[in-house]
C-alpha positions as CSV (number, residue, x, y, z in Angstrom):
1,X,-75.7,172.9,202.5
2,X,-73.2,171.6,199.5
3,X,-70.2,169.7,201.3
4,X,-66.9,168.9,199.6
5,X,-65.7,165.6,199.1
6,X,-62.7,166.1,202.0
7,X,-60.7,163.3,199.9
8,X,-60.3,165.6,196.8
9,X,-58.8,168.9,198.6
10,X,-56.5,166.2,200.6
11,X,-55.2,165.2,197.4
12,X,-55.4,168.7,195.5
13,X,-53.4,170.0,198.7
14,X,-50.4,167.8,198.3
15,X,-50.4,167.6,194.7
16,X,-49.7,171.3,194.4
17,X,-46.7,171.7,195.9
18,X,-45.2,168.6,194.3
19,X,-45.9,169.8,190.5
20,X,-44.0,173.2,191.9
21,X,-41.2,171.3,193.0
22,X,-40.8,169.2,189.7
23,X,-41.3,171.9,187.3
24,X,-38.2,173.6,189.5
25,X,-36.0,170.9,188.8
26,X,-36.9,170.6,184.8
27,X,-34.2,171.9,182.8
28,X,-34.8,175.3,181.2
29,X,-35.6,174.5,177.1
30,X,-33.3,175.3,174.7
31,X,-33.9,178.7,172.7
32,X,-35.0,178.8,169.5
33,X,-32.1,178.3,166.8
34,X,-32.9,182.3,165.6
35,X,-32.7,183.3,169.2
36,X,-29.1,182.3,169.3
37,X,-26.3,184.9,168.3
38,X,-23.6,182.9,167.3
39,X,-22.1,181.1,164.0
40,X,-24.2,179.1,161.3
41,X,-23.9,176.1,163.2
42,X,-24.9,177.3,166.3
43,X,-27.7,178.5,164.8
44,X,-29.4,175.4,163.7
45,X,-27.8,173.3,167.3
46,X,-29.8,173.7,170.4
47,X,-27.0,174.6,172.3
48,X,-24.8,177.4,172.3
49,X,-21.2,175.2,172.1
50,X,-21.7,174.4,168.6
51,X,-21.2,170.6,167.3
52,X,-22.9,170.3,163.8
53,X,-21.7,169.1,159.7
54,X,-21.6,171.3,157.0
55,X,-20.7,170.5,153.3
56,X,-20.7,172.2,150.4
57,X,-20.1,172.2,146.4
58,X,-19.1,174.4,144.2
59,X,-18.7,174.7,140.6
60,X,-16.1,176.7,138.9
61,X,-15.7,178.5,135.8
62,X,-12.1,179.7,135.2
63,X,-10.1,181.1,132.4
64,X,-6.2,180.2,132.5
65,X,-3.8,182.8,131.4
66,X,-0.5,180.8,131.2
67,X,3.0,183.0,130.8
68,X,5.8,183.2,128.3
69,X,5.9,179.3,127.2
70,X,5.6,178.1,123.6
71,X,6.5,175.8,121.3
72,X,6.1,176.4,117.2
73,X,7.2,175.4,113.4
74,X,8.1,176.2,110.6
75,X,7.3,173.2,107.9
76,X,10.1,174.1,105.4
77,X,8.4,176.7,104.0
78,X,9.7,180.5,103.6
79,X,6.8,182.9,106.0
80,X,4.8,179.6,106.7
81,X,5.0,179.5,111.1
82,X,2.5,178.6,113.7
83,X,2.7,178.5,117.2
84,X,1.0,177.6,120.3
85,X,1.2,181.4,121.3
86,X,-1.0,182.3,119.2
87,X,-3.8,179.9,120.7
88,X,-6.8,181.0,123.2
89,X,-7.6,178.5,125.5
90,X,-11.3,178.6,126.5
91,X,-13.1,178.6,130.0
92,X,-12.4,175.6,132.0
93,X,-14.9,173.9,134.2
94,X,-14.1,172.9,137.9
95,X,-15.5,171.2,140.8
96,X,-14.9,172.0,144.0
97,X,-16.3,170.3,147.3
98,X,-15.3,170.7,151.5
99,X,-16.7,169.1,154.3
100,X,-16.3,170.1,158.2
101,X,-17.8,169.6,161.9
102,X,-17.6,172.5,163.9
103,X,-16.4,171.1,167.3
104,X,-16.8,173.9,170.1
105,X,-17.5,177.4,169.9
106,X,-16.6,178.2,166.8
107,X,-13.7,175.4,166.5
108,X,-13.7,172.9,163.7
109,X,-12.0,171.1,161.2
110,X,-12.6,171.3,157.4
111,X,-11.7,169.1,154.3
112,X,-11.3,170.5,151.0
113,X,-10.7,169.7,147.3
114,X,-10.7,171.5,143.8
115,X,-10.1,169.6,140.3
116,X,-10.0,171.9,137.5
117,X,-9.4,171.1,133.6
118,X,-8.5,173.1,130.4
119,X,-8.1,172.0,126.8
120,X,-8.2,172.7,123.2
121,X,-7.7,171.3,120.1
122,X,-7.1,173.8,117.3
123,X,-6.6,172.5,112.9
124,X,-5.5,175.3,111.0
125,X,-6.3,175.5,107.7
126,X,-4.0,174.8,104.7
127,X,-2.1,177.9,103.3
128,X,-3.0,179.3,99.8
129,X,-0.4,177.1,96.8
130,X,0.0,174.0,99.2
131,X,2.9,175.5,101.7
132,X,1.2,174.2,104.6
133,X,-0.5,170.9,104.3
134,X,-1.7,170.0,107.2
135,X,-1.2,171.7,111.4
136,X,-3.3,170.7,114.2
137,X,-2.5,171.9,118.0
138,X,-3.4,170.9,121.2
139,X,-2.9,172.5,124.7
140,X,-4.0,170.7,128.3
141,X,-4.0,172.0,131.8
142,X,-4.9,170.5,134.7
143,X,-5.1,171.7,138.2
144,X,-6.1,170.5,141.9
145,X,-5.6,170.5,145.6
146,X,-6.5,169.0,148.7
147,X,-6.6,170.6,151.9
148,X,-7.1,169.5,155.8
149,X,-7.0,172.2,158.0
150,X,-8.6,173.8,161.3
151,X,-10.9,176.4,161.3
152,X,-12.2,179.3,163.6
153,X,-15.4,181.5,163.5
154,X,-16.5,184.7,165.4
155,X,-19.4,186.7,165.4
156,X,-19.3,190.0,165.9
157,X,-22.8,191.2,165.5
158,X,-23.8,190.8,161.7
159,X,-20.0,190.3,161.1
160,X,-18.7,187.1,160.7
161,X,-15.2,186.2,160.6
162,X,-13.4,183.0,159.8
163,X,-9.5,181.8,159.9
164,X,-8.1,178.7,159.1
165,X,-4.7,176.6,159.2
166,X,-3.6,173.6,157.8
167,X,-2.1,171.3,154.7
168,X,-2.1,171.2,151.3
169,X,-0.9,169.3,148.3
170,X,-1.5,170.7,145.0
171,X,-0.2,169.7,141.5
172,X,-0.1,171.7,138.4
173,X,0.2,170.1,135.0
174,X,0.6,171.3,131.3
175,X,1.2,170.1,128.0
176,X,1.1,171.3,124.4
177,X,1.9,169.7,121.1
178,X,1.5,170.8,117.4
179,X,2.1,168.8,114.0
180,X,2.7,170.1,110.9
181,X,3.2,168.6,107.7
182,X,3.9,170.5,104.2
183,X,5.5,169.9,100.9
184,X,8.8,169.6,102.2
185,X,8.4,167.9,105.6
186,X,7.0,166.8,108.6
187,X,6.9,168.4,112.3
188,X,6.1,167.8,115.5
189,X,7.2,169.1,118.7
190,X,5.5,169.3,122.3
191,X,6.5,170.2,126.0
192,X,4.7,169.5,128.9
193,X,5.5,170.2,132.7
194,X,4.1,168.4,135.9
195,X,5.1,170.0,139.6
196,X,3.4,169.3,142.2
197,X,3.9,169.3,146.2
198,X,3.0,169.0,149.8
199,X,3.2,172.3,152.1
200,X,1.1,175.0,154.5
201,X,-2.0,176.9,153.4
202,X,-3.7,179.5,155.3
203,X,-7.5,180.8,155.1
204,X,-9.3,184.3,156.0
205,X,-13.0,185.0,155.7
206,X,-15.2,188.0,156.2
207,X,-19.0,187.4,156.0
208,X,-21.3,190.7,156.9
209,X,-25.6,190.1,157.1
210,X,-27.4,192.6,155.3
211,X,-30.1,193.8,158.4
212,X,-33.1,191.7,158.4
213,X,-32.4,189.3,155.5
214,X,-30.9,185.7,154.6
215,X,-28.1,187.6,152.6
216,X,-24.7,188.3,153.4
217,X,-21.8,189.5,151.1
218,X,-18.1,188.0,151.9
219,X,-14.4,188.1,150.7
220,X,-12.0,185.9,151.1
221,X,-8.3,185.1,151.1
222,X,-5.9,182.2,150.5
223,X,-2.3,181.7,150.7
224,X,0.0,178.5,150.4
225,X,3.2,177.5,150.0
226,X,4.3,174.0,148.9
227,X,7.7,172.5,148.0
228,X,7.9,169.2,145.6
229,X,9.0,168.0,142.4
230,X,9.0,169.6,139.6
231,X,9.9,167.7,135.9
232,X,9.5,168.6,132.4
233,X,10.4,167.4,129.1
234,X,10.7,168.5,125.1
235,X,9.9,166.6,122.1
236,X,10.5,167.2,118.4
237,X,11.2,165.1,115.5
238,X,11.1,166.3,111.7
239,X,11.1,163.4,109.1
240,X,13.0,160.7,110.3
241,X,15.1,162.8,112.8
242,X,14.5,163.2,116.9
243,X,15.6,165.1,119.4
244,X,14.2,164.9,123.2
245,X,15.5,166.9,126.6
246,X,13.9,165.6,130.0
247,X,14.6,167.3,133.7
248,X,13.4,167.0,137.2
249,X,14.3,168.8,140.2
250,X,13.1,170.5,143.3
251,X,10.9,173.4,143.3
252,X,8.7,175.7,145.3
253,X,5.5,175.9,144.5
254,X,3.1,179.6,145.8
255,X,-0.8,179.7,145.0
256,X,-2.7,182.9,146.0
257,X,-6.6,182.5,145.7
258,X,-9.5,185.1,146.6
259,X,-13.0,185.1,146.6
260,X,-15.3,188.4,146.5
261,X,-19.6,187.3,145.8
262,X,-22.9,186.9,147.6
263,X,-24.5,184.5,150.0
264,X,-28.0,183.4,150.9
265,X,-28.5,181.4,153.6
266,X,-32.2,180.8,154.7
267,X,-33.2,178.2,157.7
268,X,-35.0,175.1,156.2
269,X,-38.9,174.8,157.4
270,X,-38.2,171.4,158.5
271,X,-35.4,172.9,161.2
272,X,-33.1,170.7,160.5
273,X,-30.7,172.6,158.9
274,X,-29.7,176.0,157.2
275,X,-29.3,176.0,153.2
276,X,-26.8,178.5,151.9
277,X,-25.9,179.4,148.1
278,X,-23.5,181.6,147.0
279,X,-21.8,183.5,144.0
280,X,-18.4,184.5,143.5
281,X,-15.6,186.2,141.4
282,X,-13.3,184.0,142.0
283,X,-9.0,184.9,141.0
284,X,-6.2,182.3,141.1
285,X,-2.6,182.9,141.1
286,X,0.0,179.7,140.6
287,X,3.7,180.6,140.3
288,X,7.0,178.2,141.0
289,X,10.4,179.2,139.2
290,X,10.8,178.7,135.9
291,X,14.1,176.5,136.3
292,X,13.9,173.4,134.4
293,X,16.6,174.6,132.0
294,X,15.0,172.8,129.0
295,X,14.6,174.9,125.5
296,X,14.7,172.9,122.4
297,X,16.1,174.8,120.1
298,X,18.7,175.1,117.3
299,X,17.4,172.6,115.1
300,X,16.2,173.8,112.0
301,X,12.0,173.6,111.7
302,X,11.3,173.9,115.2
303,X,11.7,174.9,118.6
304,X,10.0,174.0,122.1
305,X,10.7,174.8,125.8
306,X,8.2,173.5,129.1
307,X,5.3,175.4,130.1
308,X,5.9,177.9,132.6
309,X,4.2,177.4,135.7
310,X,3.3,181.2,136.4
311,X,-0.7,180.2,135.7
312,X,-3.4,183.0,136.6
313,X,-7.5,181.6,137.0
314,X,-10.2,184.6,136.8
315,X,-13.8,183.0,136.6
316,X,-17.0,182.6,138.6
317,X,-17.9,180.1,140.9
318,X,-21.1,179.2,142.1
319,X,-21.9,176.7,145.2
320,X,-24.9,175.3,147.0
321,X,-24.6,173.7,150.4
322,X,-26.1,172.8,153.9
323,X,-25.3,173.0,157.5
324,X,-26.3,170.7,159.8
C-alpha cells in the first residue's frame, strides 16, 4: 500500500487557505483603457478620475478680408490712380499650439496660442506714354493670441461636450504703403494700425463618435472680449513736402472664432497614449470701432486713413496631437 508523505498535505493544508486570504486582500486591476466610458484622457489613465497631458498643433490656412480702409495716389497725372483697394492679399499661414492636464473628472486647465501673418508686395507696371513711372504697394497683417483658461468635459455616450473659461490677450496689427513716382512727381503715403488688449474668452465644444470607429466630427465656438489700446498713424509726402497724423486711445476689441471638421483619434499600440488628427473649416471674425479719427486727406496727390480693424479669417486648419 502507497502512503503519503504526511509532511506535504500538512503544508498543502495550510497553504490553501492563506493564498485565499491574500488574493482577497489584492486590489482589483484596473480595466482596460477601452473599457472605460469616460473622456480621452480617461481613456488612456488607469483610473477613472482622470489626471493625464495632452498637446496639440495646428496649422492654419486663412484668407483676410479686411473692411473699408485704403490709402491711394494720383502721381500728377490726369486718369493715372492706384490704390491699395484694389489689392488681393493672398492666403496667410498660421500656427497654432495648446497644452493642458486634465485634473479630475473631466476638470483641467488649458494653454493656448495662435500667430498668424499676411503680406504682399504688388509693382505695377508703367502706364502706356510714361504717365506713371514707377508704383509698388505693400500690405502687412499680423494677428495672435494667448489664452489660459479652465476647461470641462462630459460624455454623454458617443457625445462629447467641452466648455471652457478664461483670459486672453490678443493684438491685431496692419499696415499698407504705396509709392509712386511719374513725370511730374513723387508719392508716398501709408497707414498702419496696432490695437491690441487683455480681456475674457469663452470656449464650447461638441465632439460626436461615429459607432465603432476612431472618428468623430465636432464644432466649435469662441467668443472674447478684450479692452486695450488702440493707435494709428498716416504718412504722405510728395516731393519735398510732408504731412503725418498719429492717434492713440482706448478701445474694445470682439473676436468670434468657430471651427466645423473631422477627427481621428486611434489608441497608440504601445498604450501609452491616444493620437488624434483633425481637419477643420475654420472662420474668424475681429471687429473694434473704427474711432481713431485719422484721414489724411485734402492734399493734392494723395490721401490715406488707418486700417480698419473689422478683419474676417475663412481658411482650413489642420492639427496633429497626443494625449497622454
Amino acid at each position: 500500500m502507497k502512503r503519503t508523505p504526511i509532511g506535504l498535505l500538512s503544508v498543502l493544508a495550510i497553504a490553501a487557505p492563506l493564498g485565499m486570504a491574500q488574493a482577497q486582500d489584492m486590489p482589483a486591476k484596473a480595466p482596460p483603457p477601452s473599457a472605460l466610458p469616460a473622456t480621452e484622457c480617461d481613456l488612456i489613465s488607469p483610473y477613472p478620475q482622470g489626471g493625464c497631458w495632452y498637446a496639440g498643433a495646428e496649422a492654419t490656412y486663412l484668407h483676410a478680408s479686411r473692411d473699408g480702409s485704403a490709402i491711394s495716389l494720383s502721381p500728377g497725372t490726369p486718369g493715372v490712380s492706384i490704390s491699395s483697394a484694389n489689392f488681393n492679399p493672398p492666403w496667410g499661414a498660421g500656427g497654432r499650439a495648446w497644452l493642458g492636464y486634465e485634473i479630475f473628472q473631466g476638470w483641467g486647465i488649458r494653454a493656448r496660442f495662435w500667430d498668424f501673418y499676411d503680406d504682399q508686395n504688388v509693382t505695377i507696371a508703367p502706364t502706356p506714354g510714361g504717365g506713371l513711372n514707377f508704383a509698388n504697394g505693400t500690405l502687412g497683417l499680423r494677428a495672435y493670441d494667448t489664452d489660459l483658461e479652465a476647461t470641462k468635459d462630459v460624455r454623454l455616450g458617443s457625445l462629447v461636450l467641452e466648455g471652457a473659461l478664461g483670459a486672453r490677450y490678443a493684438q491685431l496689427d496692419q499696415s499698407q504703403a504705396l509709392i509712386a513716382t511719374s513725370n511730374v512727381v513723387a508719392e508716398s503715403a501709408s497707414a498702419s494700425r496696432d490695437i491690441h488688449g487683455t480681456g475674457v474668452t469663452g470656449f464650447f465644444e461638441a465632439r460626436y463618435t461615429l459607432p465603432t470607429t476612431y472618428v468623430s466630427v465636432f464644432a466649435n465656438v469662441r467668443d472674447s472680449a478684450l479692452w486695450g489700446n488702440d493707435s494709428g498713424e498716416v504718412f504722405g509726402t510728395i516731393n519735398a513736402s510732408r504731412a503725418f497724423l498719429q492717434n492713440t486711445l482706448g478701445n474694445r476689441l470682439s473676436i468670434l472664432e468657430t471651427q466645423i471638421g473631422a477627427e481621428w483619434d486611434p489608441p497608440l499600440a504601445c498604450r501609452c497614449g491616444t493620437l488624434f488628427v483633425r481637419a477643420a473649416y475654420e472662420f474668424q471674425q475681429w471687429t473694434a470701432p473704427n474711432n481713431l479719427g485719422l484721414v489724411l486727406i485734402g492734399v493734392p496727390g494723395f490721401s490715406a486713413k488707418p486700417e480698419s480693424a473689422n478683419v474676417i479669417f475663412n481658411g482650413f486648419a489642420f492639427a496633429v496631437g497626443l494625449y497622454r
